[in-house]
ChimeraX commands (.cxc) that place a marker at each C-alpha (Angstrom):
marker #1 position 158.60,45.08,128.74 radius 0.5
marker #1 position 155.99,44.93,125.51 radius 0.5
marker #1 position 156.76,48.85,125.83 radius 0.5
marker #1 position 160.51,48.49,125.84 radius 0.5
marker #1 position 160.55,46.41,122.78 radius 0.5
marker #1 position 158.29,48.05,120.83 radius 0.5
marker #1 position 160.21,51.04,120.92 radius 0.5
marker #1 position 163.69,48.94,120.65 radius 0.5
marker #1 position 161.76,47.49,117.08 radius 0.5
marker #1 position 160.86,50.99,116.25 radius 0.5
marker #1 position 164.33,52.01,116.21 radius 0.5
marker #1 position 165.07,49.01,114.23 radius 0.5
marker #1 position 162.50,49.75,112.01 radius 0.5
marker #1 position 163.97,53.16,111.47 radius 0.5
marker #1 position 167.64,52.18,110.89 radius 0.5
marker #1 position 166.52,49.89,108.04 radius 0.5
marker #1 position 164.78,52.05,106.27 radius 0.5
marker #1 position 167.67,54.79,106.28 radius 0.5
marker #1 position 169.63,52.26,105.33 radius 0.5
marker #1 position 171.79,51.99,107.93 radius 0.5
marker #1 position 171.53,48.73,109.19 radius 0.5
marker #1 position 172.03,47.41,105.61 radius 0.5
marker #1 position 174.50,49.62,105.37 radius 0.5
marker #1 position 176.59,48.25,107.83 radius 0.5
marker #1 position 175.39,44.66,107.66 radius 0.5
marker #1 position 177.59,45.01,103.94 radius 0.5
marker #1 position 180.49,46.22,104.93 radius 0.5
marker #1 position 181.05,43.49,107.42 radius 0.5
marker #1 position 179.85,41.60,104.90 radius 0.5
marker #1 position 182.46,42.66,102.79 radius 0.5
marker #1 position 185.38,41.88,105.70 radius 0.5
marker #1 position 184.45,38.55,106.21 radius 0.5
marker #1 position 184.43,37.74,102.61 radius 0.5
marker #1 position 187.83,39.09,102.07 radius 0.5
marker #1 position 189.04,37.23,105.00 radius 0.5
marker #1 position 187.36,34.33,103.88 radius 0.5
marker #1 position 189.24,35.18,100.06 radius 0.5
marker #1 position 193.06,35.89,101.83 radius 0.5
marker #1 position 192.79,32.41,104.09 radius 0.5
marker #1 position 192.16,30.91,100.08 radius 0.5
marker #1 position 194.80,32.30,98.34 radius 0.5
marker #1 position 197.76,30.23,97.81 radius 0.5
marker #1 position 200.53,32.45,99.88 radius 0.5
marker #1 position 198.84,31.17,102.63 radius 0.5
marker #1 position 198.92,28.11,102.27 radius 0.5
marker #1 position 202.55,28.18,101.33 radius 0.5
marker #1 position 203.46,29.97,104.86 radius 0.5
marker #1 position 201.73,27.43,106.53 radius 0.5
marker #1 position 203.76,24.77,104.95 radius 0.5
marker #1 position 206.76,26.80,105.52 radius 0.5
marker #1 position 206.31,26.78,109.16 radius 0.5
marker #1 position 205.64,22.89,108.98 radius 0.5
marker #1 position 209.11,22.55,106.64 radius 0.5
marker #1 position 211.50,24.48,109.09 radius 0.5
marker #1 position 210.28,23.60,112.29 radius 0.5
marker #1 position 209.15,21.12,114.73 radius 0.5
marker #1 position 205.13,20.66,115.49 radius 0.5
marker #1 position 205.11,22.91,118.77 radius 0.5
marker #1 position 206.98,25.64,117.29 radius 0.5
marker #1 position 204.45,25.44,114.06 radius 0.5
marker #1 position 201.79,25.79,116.57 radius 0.5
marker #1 position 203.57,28.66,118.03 radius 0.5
marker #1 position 204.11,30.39,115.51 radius 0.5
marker #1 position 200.69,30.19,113.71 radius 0.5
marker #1 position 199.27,31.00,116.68 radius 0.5
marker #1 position 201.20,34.33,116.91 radius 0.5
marker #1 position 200.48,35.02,113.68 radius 0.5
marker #1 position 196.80,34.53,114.20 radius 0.5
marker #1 position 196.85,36.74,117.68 radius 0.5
marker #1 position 198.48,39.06,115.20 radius 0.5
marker #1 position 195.83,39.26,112.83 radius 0.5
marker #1 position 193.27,39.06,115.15 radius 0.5
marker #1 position 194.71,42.13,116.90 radius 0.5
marker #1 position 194.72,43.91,113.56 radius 0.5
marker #1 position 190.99,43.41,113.21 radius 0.5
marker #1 position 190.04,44.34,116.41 radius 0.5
marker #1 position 191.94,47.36,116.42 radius 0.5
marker #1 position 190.34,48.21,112.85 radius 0.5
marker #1 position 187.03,47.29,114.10 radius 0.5
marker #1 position 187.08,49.44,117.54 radius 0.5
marker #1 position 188.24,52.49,115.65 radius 0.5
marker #1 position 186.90,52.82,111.95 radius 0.5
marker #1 position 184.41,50.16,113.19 radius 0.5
marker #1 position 183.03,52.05,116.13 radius 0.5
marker #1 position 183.48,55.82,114.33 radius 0.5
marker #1 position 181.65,54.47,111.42 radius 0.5
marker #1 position 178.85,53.27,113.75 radius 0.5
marker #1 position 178.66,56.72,115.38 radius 0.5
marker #1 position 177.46,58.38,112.25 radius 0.5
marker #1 position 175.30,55.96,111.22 radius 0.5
marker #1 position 173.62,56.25,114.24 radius 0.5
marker #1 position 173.86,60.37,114.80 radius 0.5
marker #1 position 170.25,60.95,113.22 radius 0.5
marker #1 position 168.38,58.28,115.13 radius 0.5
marker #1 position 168.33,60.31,118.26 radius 0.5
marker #1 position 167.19,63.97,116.81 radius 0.5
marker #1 position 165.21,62.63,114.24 radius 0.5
marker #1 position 162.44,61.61,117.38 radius 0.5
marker #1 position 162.38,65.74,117.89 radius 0.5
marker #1 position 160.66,66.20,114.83 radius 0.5
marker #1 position 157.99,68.29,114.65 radius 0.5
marker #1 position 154.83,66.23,114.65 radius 0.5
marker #1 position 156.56,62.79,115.87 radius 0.5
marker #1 position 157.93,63.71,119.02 radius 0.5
marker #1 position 153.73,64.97,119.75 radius 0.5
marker #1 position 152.61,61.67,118.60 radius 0.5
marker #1 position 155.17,59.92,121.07 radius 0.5
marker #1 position 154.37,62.00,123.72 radius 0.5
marker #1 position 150.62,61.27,123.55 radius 0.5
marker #1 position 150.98,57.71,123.71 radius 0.5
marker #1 position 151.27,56.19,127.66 radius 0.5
marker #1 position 154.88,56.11,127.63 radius 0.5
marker #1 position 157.39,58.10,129.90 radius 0.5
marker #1 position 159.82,60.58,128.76 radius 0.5
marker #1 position 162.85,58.46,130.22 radius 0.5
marker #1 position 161.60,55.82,128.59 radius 0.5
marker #1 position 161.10,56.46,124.84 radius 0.5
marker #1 position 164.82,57.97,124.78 radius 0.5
marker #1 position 166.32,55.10,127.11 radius 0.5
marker #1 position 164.62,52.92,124.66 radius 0.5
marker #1 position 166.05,54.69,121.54 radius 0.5
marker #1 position 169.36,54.33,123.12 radius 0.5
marker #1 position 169.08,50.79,123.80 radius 0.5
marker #1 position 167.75,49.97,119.98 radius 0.5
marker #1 position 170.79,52.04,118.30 radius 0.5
marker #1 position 172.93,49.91,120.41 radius 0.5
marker #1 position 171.13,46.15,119.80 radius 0.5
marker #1 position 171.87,47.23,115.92 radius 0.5
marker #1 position 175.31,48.09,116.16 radius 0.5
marker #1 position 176.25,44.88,118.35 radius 0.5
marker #1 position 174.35,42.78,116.12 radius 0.5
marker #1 position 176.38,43.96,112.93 radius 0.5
marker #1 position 179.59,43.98,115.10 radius 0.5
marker #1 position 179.03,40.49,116.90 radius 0.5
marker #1 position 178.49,39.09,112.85 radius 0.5
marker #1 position 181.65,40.72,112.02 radius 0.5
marker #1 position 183.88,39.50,114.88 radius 0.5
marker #1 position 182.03,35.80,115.37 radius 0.5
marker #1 position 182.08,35.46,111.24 radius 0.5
marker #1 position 186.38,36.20,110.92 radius 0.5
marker #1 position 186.94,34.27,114.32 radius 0.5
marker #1 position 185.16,31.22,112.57 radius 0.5
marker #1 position 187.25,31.28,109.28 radius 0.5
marker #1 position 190.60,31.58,111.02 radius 0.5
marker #1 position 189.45,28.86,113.40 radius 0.5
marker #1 position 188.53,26.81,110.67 radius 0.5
marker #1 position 191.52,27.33,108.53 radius 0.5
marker #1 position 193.77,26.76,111.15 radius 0.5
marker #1 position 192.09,25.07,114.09 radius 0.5
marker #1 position 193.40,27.49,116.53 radius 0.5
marker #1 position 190.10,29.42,117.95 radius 0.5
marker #1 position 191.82,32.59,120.74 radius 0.5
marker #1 position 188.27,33.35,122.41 radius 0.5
marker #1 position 190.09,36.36,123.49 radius 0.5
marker #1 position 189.11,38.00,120.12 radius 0.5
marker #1 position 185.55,37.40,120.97 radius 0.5
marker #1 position 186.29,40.42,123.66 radius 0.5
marker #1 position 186.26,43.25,120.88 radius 0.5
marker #1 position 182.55,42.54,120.31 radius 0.5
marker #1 position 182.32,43.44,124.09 radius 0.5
marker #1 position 184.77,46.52,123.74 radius 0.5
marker #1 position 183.05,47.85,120.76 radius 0.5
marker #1 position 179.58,48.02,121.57 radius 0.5
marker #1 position 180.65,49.05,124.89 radius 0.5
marker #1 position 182.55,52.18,123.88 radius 0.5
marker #1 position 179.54,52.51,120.96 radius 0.5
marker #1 position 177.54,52.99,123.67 radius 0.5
marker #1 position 179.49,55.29,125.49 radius 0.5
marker #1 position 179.91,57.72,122.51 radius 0.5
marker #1 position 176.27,57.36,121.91 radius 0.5
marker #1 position 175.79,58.83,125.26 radius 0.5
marker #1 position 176.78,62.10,124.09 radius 0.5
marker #1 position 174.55,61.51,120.72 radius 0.5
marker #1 position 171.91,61.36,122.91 radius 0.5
marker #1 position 172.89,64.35,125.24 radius 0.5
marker #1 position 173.75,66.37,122.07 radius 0.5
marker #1 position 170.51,65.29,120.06 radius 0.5
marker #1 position 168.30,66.51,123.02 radius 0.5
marker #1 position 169.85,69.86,123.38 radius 0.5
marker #1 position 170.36,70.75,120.31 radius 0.5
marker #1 position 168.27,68.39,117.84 radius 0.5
marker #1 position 170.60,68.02,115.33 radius 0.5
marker #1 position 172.91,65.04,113.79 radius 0.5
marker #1 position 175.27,66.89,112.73 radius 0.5
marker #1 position 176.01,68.85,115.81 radius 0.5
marker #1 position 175.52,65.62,117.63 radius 0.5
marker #1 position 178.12,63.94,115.22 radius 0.5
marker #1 position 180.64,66.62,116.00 radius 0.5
marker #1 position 180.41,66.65,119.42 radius 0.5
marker #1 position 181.09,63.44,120.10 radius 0.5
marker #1 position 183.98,62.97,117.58 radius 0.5
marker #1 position 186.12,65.79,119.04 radius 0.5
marker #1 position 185.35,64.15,122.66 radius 0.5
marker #1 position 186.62,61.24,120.76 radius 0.5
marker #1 position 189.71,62.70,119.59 radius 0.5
marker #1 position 190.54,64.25,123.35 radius 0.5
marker #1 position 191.10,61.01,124.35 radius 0.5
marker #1 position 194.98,60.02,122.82 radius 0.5
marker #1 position 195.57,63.41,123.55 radius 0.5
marker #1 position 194.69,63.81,127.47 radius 0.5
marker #1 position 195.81,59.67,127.78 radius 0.5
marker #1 position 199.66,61.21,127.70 radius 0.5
marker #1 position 199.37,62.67,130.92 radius 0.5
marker #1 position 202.11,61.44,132.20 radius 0.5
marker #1 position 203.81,63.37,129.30 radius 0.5
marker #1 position 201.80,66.38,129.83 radius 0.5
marker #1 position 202.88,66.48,134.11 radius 0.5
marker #1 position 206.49,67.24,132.58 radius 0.5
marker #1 position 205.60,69.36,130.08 radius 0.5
marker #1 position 203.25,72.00,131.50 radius 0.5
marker #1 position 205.09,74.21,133.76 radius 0.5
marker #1 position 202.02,75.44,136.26 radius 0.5
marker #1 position 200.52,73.17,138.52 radius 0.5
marker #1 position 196.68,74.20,137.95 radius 0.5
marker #1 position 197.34,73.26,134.31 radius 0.5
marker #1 position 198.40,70.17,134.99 radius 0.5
marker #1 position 195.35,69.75,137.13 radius 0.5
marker #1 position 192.92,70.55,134.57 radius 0.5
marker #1 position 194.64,68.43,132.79 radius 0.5
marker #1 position 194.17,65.28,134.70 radius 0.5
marker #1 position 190.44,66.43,135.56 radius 0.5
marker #1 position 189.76,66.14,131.70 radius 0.5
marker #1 position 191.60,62.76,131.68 radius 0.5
marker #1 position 189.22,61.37,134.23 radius 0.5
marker #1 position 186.04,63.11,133.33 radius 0.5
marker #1 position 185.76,61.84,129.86 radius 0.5
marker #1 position 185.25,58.52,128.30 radius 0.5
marker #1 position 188.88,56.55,127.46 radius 0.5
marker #1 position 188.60,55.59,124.43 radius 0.5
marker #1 position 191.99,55.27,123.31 radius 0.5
marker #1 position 192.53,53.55,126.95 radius 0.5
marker #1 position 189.88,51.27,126.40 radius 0.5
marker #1 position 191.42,50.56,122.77 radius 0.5
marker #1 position 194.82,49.84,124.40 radius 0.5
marker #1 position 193.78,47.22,126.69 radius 0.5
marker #1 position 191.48,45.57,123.97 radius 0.5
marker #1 position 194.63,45.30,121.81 radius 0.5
marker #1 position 196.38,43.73,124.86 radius 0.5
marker #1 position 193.57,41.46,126.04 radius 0.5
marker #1 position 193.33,40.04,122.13 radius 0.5
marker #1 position 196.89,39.02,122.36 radius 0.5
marker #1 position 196.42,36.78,125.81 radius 0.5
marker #1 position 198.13,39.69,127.41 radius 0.5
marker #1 position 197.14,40.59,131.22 radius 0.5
marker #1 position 194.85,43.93,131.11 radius 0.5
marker #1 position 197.08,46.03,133.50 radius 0.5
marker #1 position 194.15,48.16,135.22 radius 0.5
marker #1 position 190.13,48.24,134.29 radius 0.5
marker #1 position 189.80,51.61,135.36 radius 0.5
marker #1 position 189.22,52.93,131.64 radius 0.5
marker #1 position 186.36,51.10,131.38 radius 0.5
marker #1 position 184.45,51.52,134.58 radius 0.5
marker #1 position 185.24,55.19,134.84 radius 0.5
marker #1 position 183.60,55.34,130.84 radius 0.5
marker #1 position 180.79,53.62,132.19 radius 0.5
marker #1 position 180.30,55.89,135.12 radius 0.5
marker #1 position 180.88,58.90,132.09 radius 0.5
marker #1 position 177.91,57.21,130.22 radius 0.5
marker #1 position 176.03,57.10,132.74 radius 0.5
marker #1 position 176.11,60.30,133.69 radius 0.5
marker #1 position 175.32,61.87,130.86 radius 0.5
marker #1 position 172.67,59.40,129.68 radius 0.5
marker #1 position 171.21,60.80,133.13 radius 0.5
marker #1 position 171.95,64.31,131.87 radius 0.5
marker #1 position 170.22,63.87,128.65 radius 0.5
marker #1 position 166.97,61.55,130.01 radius 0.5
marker #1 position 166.98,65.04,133.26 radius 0.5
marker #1 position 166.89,67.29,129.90 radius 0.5
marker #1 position 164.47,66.11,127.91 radius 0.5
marker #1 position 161.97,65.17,130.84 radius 0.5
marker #1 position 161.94,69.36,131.29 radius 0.5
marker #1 position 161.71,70.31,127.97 radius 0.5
marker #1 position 158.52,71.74,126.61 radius 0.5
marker #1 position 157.37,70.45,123.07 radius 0.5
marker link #1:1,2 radius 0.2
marker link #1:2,3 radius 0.2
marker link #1:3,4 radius 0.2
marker link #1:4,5 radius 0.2
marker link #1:5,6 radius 0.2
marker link #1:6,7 radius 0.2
marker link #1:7,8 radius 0.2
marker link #1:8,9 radius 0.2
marker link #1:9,10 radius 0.2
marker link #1:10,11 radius 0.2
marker link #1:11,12 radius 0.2
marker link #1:12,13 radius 0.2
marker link #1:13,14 radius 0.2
marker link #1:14,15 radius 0.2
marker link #1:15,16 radius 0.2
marker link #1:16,17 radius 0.2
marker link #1:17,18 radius 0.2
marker link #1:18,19 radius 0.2
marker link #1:19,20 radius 0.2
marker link #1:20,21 radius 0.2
marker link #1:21,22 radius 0.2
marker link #1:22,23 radius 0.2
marker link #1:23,24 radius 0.2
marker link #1:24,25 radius 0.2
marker link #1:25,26 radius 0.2
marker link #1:26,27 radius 0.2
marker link #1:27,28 radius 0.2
marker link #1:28,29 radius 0.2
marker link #1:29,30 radius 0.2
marker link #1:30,31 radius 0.2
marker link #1:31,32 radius 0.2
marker link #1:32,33 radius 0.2
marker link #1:33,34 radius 0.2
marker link #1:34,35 radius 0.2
marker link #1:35,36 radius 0.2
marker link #1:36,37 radius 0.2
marker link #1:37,38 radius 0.2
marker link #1:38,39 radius 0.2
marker link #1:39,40 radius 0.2
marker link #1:40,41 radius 0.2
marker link #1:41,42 radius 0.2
marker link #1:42,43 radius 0.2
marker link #1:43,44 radius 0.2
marker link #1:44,45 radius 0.2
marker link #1:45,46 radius 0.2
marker link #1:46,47 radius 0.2
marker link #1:47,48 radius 0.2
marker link #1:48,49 radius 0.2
marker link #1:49,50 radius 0.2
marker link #1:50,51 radius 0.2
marker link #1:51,52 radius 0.2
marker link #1:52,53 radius 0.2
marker link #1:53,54 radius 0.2
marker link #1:54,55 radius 0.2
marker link #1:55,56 radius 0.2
marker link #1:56,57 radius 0.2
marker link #1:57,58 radius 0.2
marker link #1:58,59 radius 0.2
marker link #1:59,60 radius 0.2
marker link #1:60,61 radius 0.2
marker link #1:61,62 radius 0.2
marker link #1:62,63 radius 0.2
marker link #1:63,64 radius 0.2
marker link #1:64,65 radius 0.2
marker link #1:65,66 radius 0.2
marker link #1:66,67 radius 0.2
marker link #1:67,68 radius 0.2
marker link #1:68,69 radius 0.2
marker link #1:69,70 radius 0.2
marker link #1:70,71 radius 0.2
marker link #1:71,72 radius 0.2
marker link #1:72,73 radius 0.2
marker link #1:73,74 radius 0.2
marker link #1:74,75 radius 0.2
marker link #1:75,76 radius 0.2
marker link #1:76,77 radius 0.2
marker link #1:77,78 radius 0.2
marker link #1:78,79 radius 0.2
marker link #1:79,80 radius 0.2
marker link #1:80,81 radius 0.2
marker link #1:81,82 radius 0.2
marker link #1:82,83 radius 0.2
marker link #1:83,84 radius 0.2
marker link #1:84,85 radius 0.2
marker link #1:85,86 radius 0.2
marker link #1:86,87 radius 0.2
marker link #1:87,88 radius 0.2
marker link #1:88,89 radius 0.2
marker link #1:89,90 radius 0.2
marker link #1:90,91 radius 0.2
marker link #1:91,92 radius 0.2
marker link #1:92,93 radius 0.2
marker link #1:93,94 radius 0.2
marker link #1:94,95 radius 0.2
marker link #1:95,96 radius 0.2
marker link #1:96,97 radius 0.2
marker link #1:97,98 radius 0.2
marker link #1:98,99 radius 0.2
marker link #1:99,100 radius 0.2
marker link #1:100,101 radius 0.2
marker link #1:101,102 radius 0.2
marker link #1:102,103 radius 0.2
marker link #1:103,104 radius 0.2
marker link #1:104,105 radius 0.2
marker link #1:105,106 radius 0.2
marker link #1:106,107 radius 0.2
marker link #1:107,108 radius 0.2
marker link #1:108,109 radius 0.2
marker link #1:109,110 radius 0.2
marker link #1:110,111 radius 0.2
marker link #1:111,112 radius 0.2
marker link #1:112,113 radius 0.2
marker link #1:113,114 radius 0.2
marker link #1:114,115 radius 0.2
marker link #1:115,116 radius 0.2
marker link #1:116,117 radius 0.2
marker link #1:117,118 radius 0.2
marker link #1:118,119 radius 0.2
marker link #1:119,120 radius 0.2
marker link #1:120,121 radius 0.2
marker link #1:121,122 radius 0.2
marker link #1:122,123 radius 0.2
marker link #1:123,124 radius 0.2
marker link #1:124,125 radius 0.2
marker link #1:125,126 radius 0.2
marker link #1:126,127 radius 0.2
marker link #1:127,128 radius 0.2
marker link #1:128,129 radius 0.2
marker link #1:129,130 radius 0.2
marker link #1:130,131 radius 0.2
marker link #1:131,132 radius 0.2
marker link #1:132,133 radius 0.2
marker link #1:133,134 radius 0.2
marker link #1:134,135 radius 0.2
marker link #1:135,136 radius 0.2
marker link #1:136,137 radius 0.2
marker link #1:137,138 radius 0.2
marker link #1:138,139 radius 0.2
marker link #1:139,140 radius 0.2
marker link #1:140,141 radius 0.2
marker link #1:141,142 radius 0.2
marker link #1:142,143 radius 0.2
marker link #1:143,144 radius 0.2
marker link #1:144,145 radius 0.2
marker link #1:145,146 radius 0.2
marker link #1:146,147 radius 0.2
marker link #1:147,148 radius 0.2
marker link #1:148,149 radius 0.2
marker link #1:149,150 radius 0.2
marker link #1:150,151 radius 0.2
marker link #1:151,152 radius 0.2
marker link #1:152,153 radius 0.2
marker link #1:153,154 radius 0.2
marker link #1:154,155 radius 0.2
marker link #1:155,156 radius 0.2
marker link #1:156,157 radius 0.2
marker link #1:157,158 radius 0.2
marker link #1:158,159 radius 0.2
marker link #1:159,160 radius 0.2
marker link #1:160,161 radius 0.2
marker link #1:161,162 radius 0.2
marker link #1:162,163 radius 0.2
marker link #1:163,164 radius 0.2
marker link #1:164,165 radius 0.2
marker link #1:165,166 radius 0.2
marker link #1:166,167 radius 0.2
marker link #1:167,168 radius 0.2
marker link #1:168,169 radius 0.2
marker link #1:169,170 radius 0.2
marker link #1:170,171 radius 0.2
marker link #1:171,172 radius 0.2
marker link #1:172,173 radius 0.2
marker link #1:173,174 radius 0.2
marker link #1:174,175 radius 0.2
marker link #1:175,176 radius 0.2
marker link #1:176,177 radius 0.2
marker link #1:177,178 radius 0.2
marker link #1:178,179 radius 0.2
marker link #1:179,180 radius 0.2
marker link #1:180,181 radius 0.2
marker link #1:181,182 radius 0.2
marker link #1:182,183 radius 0.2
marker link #1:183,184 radius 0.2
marker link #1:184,185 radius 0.2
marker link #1:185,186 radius 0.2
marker link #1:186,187 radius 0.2
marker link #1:187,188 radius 0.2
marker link #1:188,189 radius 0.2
marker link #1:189,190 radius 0.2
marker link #1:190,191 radius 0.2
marker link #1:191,192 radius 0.2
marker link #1:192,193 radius 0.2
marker link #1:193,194 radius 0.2
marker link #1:194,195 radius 0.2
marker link #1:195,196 radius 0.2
marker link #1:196,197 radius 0.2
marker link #1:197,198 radius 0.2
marker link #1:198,199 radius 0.2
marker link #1:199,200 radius 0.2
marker link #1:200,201 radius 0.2
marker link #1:201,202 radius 0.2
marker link #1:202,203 radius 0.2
marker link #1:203,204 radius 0.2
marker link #1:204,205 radius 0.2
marker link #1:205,206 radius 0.2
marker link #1:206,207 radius 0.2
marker link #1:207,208 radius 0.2
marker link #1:208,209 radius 0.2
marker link #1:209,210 radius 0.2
marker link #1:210,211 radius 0.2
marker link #1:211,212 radius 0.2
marker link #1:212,213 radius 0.2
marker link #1:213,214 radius 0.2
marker link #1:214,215 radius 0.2
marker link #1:215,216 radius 0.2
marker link #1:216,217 radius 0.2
marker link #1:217,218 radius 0.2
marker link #1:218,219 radius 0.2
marker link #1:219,220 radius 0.2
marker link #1:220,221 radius 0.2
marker link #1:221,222 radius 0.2
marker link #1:222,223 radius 0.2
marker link #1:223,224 radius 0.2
marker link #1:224,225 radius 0.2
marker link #1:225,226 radius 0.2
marker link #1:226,227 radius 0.2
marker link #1:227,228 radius 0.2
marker link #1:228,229 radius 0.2
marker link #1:229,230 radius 0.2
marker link #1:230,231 radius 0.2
marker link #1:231,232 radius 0.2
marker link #1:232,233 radius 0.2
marker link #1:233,234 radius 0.2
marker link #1:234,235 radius 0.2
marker link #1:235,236 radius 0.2
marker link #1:236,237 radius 0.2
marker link #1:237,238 radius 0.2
marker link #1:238,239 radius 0.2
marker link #1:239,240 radius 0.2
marker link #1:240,241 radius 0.2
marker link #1:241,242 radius 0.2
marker link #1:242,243 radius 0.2
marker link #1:243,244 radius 0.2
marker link #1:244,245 radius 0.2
marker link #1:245,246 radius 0.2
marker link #1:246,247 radius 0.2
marker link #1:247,248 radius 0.2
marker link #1:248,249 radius 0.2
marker link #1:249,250 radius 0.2
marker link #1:250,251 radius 0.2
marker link #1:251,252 radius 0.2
marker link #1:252,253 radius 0.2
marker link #1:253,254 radius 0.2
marker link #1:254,255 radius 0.2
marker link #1:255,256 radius 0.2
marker link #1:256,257 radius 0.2
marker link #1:257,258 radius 0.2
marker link #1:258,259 radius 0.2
marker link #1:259,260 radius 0.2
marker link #1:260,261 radius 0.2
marker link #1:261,262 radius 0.2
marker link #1:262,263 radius 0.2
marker link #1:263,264 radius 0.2
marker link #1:264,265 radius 0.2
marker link #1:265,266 radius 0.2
marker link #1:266,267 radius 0.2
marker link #1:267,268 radius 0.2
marker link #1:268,269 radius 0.2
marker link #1:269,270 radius 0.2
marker link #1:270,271 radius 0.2
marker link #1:271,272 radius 0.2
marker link #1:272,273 radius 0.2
marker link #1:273,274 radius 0.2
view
């Protein structure tokens, strides 16, 4: 455990002084201060009062909660895209930058497996991003619920989302990193595995469209194979607005993804020779 952390503070360490932890500690910063501004301004105020003019009490409840579901939607949508992409090249360079000449050596010398000095680096890149994103998410959740005394803990379930599919994507910064020991190759590859995923989640589109049968069964194989992350976005759009999640299979079979090549990646760099 003293092991664990100590490399989970390392990686810490490290994302401070690149700046990336302060990096993204600002920008959400930032959001929650312009939140914080808009729920302020006057116009606000005003469409509150509107709602209390023209209708009864339950139907200004109503509709201020819709329109908070609304904007909560709209931030969590924000934050598990840009959010999450953002993240992933922040964190690109944590992972290859252990291969360096010199400090991968000094690792290696010290009593500590393989598996776990890169499990460990995985595990600090994701504490930092779910810190930053749990400040973001808990910080705009508070001034809406404040403002307007409705509080939809069903927002709360981006944080989970986020650093979920973070930490899927950072799979493949890992698996990347070890083969080929650099951030931005690592960057790369997991951004167009990214951008697979609106494309190969129209499959149902794609059975109709492709005319030989062995296409559409590549097809599908790719759909199932690689992380959902537009999926995943989908149903934490859905879930935000107190709507039923129809099926959880994006997320399990992305976990089962990670894992796999997290497992490819720790099999890797037990072999390689330094």
């Amino acid at each position: 455990m003293n092991i664990t952390l100590a490399l989970i503070l390392d990686t810490f360490r490290e994302a401070m002084a690149r700046k990336i932890f302060w990096g993204l500690f600002a920008i959400s910063t930032l959001m929650i201060l312009f939140f914080l501004f808009v729920m302020k301004i006057d116009i606000v105020e005003g469409a509150m009062a509107t709602i209390t003019l023209f209708g009864n009490t339950g139907r200004r409840q109503q509709n201020i909660e819709e329109i908070i579901r609304g904007v909560h939607g709209a931030v969590a949508a924000f934050l598990y895209t840009w959010g999450m992409f953002l993240a992933v090249f922040a964190s690109s360079g944590l992972v290859p930058s252990i291969l360096e000449p010199g400090r991968i050596e000094l690792l290696l010398s010290k009593p500590v497996s393989r598996r776990h000095i890169l499990l460990g680096r995985f595990a600090g890149n994701v504490l930092v991003v779910a810190m930053n994103t749990s400040y973001l998410v808990l910080g705009v959740w508070i001034i809406f619920g404040a403002k307007t005394g409705i509080w939809n803990p069903a927002f709360l379930f981006s944080i989970v989302s986020t650093v979920f599919m973070f930490a899927v994507l950072l799979s493949i910064v890992v698996l990347a990193g070890v083969l080929w020991e650099s951030a931005a190759v690592s960057t790369m590859a997991t951004v167009a595995i990214a951008l697979m995923s609106p494309i190969l989640a129209q499959n149902k589109l794609a059975e109709r469209l492709l005319s030989s049968q062995w296409t559409r069964d590549l097809w599908n194989a790719l759909y199932y194979a690689l992380p959902k992350v537009y999926d995943a976005g989908r149903m934490t759009f859905e879930i935000v607005q107190n709507r039923p999640a129809d099926s959880w299979m994006p997320f399990w079979s992305s976990a089962a993804f990670c894992g796999a090549i997290l497992l490819a990646g720790v099999t890797i760099f037990e072999k390689r020779d330094f």
